[in-house]
C-alpha positions as CSV (number, residue, x, y, z in Angstrom):
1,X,12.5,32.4,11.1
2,X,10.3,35.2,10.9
3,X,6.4,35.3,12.1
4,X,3.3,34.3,10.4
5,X,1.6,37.7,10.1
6,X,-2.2,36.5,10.1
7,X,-1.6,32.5,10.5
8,X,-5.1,30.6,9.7
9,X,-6.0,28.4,12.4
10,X,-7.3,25.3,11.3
11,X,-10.9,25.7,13.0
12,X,-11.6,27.9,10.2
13,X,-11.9,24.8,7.5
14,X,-15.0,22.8,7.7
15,X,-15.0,20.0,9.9
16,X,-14.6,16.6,8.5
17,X,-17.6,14.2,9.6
18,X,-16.6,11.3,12.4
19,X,-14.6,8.4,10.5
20,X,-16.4,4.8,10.2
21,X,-13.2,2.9,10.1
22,X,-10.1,3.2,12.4
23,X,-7.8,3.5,9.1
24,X,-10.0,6.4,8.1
25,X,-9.7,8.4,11.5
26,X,-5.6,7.6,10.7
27,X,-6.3,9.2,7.4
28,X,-8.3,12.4,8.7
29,X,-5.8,12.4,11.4
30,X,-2.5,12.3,8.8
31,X,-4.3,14.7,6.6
32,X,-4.8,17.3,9.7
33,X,-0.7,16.8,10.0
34,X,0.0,17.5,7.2
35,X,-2.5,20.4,6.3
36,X,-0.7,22.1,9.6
37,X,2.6,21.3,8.6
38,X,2.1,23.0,5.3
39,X,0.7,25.9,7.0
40,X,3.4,26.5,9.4
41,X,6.3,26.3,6.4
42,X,4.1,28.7,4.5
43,X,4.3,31.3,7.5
44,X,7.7,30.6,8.3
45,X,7.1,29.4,11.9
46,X,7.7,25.2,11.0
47,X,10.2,23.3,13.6
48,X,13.7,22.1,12.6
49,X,12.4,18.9,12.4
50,X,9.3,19.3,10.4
51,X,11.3,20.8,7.6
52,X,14.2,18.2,7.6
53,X,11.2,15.7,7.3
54,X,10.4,17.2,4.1
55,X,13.5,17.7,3.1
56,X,14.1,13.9,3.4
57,X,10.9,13.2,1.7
58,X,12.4,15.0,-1.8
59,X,15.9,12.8,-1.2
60,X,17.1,11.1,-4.7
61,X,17.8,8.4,-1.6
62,X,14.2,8.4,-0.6
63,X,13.0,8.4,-4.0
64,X,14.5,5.1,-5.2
65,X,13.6,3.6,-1.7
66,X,10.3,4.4,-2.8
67,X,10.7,2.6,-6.2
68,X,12.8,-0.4,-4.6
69,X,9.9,-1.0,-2.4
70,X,7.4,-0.5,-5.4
71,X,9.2,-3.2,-7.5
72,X,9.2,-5.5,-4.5
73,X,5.3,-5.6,-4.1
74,X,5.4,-6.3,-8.0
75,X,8.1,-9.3,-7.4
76,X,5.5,-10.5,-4.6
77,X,2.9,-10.5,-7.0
78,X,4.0,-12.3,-9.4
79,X,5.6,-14.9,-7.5
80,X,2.0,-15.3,-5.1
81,X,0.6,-15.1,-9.0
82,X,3.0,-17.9,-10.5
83,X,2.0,-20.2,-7.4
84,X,-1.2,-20.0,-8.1
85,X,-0.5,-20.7,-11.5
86,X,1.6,-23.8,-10.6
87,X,-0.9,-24.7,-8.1
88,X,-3.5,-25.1,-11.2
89,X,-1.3,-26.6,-13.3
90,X,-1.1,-29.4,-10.8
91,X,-4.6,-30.0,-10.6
92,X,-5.4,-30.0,-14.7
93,X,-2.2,-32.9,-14.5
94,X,-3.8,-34.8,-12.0
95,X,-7.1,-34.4,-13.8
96,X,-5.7,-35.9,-16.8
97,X,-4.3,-38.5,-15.3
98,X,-7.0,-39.4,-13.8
99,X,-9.0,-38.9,-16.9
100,X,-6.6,-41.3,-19.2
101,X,-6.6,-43.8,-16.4
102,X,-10.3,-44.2,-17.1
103,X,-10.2,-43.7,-20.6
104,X,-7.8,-47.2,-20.8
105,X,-10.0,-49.4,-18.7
106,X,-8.3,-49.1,-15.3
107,X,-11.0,-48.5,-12.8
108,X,-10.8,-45.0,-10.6
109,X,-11.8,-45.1,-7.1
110,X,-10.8,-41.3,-5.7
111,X,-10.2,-38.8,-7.8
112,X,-7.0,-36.6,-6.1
113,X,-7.8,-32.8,-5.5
């Protein structure tokens, strides 16, 4: 590999201000990574390892992974969706039922819910 002639240190950029949440210090953190990561395959000084991990990242294999595990969270929506749905449907019946029930005379003490 050859050397970065002028590499830019990273205390040149701005500094971010202190994160609120722990998830956003992750995020500042991830985005630090990456932002050296970048640099160092830029000036030709990155590790074996960083560059298979980007290598991997532009996999067909890790591109339908990607996908697969889009489509799942879509499946899991709809299914938490069509529970719900059921869930309501059950209620509107047991409304009705209670509602003819009253509607032929028959006296209703508890109304299920």
């Amino acid at each position: 590999m050859r050397k970065a002639k002028n590499p830019t240190p990273l205390s040149t950029t701005f500094p971010s201000p202190p994160a609120g949440t722990p998830e956003a210090r992750e995020n500042q953190l991830i985005s630090l990574a990456v932002d050296l990561a970048e640099q160092q395959l830029r000036d030709g000084t990155a590790s074996s390892q960083v560059i298979t991990h980007y290598l991997k990242l532009g996999s067909t294999k890790e591109r339908m992974e990607k996908e697969m595990m889009a489509e799942q969270i879509k499946l899991l929506t709809a299914k938490t969706e069509a529970l719900k749905s059921a869930k309501h449907v059950e209620e509107l019946y047991a409304e009705a039922m209670a509602a003819f029930r009253n509607y032929s005379g028959q006296q209703v003490d508890e109304i299920v819910q």
